[in-house]
DRENLO-887496 format. One record per residue (C-alpha): x negated, y, z negated; residue in three letters. Coordinates in steps of 0.2 Angstrom, whole numbers, plus 5000, padded with zeros to 4 digits. Layout:
XYZALA/...
REM end
This chain:
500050005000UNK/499250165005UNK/498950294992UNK/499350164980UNK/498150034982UNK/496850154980UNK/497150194960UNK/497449994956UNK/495549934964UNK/494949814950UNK/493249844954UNK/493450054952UNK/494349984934UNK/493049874927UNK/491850044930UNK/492950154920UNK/493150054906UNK/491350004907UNK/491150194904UNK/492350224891UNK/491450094881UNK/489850174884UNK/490450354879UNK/491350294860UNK/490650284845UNK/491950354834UNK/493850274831UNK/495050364841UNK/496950354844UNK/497550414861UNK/499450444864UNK/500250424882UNK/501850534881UNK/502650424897UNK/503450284897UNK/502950274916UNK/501150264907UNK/501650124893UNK/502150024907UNK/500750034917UNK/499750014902UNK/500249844898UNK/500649784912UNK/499149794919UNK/498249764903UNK/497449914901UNK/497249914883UNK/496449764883UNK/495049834892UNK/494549954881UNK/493449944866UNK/493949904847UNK/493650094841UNK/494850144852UNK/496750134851UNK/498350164862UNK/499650214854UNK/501550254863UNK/502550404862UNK/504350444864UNK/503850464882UNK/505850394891UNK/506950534891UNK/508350384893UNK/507850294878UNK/507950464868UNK/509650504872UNK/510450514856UNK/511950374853UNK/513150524854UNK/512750584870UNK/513150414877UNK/514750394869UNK/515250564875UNK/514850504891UNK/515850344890UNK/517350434883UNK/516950564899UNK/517050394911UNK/518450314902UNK/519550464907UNK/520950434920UNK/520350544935UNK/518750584933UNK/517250514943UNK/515750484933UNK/514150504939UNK/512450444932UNK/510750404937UNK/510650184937UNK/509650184921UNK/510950254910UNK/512250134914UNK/511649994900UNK/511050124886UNK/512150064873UNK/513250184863UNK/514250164847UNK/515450024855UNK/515150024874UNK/514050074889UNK/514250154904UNK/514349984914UNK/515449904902UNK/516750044908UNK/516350034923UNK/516649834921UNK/518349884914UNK/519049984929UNK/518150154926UNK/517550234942UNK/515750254937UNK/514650284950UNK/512650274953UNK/512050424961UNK/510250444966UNK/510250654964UNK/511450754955UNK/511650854973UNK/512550664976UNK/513750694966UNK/514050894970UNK/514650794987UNK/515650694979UNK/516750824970UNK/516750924987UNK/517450764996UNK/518750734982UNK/519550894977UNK/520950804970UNK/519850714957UNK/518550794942UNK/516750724946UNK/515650754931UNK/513650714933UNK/512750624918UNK/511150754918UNK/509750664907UNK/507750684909UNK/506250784905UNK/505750954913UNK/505350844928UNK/507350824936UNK/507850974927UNK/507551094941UNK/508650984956UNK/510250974940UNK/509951164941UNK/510251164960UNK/511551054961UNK/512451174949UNK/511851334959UNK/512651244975UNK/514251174964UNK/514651384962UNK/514251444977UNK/515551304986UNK/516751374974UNK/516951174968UNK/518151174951UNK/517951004949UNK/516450984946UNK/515250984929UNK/514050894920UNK/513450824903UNK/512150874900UNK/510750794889UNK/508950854895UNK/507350854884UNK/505850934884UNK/504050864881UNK/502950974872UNK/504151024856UNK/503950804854UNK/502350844855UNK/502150974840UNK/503250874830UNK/502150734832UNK/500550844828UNK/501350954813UNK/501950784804UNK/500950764789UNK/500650544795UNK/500050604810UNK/499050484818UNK/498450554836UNK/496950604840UNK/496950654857UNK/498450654869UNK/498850584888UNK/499950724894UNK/501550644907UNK/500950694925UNK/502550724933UNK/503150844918UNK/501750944921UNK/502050944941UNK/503551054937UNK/502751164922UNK/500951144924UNK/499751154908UNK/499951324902UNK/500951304889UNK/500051154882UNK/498451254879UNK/498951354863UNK/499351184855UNK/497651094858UNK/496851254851UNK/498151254837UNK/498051054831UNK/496351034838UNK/496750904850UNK/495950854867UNK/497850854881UNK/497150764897UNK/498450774909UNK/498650604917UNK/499250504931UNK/500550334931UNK/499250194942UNK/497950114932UNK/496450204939UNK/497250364934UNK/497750314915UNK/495750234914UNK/495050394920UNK/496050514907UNK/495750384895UNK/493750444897UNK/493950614900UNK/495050624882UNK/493750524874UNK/492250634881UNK/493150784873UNK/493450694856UNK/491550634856UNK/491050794861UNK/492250884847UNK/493050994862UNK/494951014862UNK/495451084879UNK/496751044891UNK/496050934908UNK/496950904924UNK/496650714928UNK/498150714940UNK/497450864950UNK/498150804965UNK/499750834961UNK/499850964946UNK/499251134944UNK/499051244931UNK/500351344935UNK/501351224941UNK/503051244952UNK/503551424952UNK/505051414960UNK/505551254951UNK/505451344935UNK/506351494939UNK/507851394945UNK/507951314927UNK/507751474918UNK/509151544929UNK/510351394925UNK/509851354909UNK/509351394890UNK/508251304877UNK/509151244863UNK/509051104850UNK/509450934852UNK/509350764844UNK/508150634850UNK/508650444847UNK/507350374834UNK/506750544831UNK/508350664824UNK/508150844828UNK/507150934836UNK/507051134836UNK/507151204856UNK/506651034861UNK/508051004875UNK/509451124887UNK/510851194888UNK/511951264903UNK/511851464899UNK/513551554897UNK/513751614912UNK/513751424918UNK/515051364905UNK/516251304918UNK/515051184922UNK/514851114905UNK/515950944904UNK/515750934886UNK/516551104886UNK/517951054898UNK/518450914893UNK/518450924873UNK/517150774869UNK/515850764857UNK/515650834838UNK/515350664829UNK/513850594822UNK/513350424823UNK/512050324809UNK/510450224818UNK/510050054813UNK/509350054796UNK/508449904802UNK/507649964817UNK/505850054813UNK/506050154832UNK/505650314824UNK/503850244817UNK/503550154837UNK/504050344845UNK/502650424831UNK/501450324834UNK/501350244818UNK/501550064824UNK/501649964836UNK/503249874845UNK/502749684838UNK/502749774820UNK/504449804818UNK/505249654809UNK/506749674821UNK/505749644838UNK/506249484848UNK/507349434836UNK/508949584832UNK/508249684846UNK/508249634863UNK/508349734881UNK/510149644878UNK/510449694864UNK/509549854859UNK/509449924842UNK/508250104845UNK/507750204856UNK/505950104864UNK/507149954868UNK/508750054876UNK/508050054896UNK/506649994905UNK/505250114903UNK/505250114881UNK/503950024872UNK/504749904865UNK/505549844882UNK/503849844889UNK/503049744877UNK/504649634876UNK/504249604896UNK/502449584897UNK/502049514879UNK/503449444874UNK/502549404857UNK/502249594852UNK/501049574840UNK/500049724832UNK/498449664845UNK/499249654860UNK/498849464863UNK/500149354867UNK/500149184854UNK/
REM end
């Protein structure tokens, strides 16, 4: 696979870790913030080629897995509506909420639709006037600026009908949190690629400066996790804490421009709860005033319950850093991708659901039995 192949050549792997272990002296903890970066981490074994002073740990890098139990419920009572059109992304249809999911509804008659871009579903409520299509808005800053445009072209069709729930999160307030925690564990961070394709690094510089951490911004294939790997432990062996561009042929410092003026236009920062995590200050979006019409939980009256996590489930420790998936007592056993108690085991890309796939033991080491 061209441009692909490229970043997953063994050889150009065995080089890099051969450099990393060359390069530590020190125990160091490095946090990927992606869950695209967790899976190619142990699916291709990554870890395991890195020496015993230096440790992976995951973050609450899956903006699905993150959605809190709430959000999902007010999206299944949105789908369970006679009249309306639901609209999500294919990843949300199986995150659980208090009693049902998204598919289960769909199962039951609903008229829940996978759509693979929110402008999808702007066409949907323009082909239906007769019906309310409402669109399941849920990721990072990266798919924030296209559920910005769809609602810019929802207004300028003049389109009623249409709105959206929306459930957006944003990377670096996880990040502080993580940092500003008194158990913090992370010594150095792996900074998600594509967020940064929309935002750049700016903003991540004042908080390297102010915890004293190395960010290296970092790419999904192997080659480009092995190479932030060693540039972050460069930094903490050299006692720098600057923000690096690994993934420079995609992100900029500066990043999208125009992207980021389309979010600021539609939306506003505001607080928002994080499965396994509780709440977080300006850590998510909301749609500003003057776009309330587009607001589905607005509209339609859902929401204003709260909902208790599994006391059982340690997915607020996993998202931290603090542990690793096999460590919680409920891994493999109460929670399964099937049946999913916290947020790293709700969709595909969490770290419990990765290790569940590809080490299906789990334990601390990262060596199946």
């Amino acid at each position: 696979m061209k441009y692909v192949s490229e970043y997953r050549n063994a050889e150009t792997a065995g080089r890099y870790a051969e450099a990393i272990a060359a390069a530590v002296t020190g125990p160091w903890k490095i946090m990927e913030i992606c869950g695209g970066q967790t899976h190619s981490i142990v699916k291709y074994g990554i870890d395991r080629l890195l020496p015993d002073e230096l440790t992976l740990i995951h973050g609450p890098g899956c903006p699905v897995c993150v959605t809190p139990v709430e959000m999902v419920d007010q999206a299944v009572r949105l789908a369970s509506m006679e009249g309306i059109v639901f609209c999500s992304f294919g990843d949300m249809l199986r995150v659980p909420g208090s009693t049902d999911d998204l598919m289960g509804v769909k199962s039951g008659g609903g008229d829940v639709r996978v759509v693979y871009s929110p402008m999808d579903a702007v066409a949907i409520a323009e082909n239906n006037p007769d019906r309310e299509v409402v669109f399941f808005a849920v990721g990072f800053e990266t798919t924030a600026p296209v559920t910005a445009a769809a609602v810019l072209q929802a207004e300028r069709l003049g389109l009623g009908n249409f709105s959206m729930l929306v459930a957006h999160v944003l990377v670096p307030p996880a990040m502080e949190l993580i940092l500003s925690g008194k158990e913090n564990v992370v010594d150095g961070f792996l900074a998600a690629g594509h967020v940064c394709t929309v935002m750049g690094y700016r903003e991540y510089e004042p908080m390297a400066e102010k915890y004293g951490v190395p960010i290296v911004v970092t790419g999904f294939e192997p080659l480009d996790i092995l190479e932030g790997i060693l540039m972050c432990v460069r930094q903490l062996e050299r006692g720098t804490t600057s923000v690096e561009n690994q993934y420079v042929r995609v992100v900029t410092r500066d990043g999208n421009v125009t992207a980021m003026d389309m979010i600021r236009r539609v939306f506003q920062v505001t607080d928002r709860k994080w499965r396994g995590l509780g709440t977080i200050p300006d850590s998510g979006l909301k749609l500003r005033k003057r776009y309330a019409a587009f607001d589905a939980g607005r509209k339609f009256g859902v929401g204003g319950h709260s909902v208790e996590e599994s006391e059982s489930c340690m997915a607020g420790s996993v998202l931290m850093g603090r542990i690793k998936p096999g460590e919680c007592p409920a891994f493999g056993t109460e929670c399964t991708p099937e049946r999913p108690l916290g947020a790293p085991m709700v969709s595909a890309e969490g770290a419990c659901a990765a290790y569940y796939r590809y080490r299906p033991y789990g334990n601390p080491g990262g060596e199946s039995a």
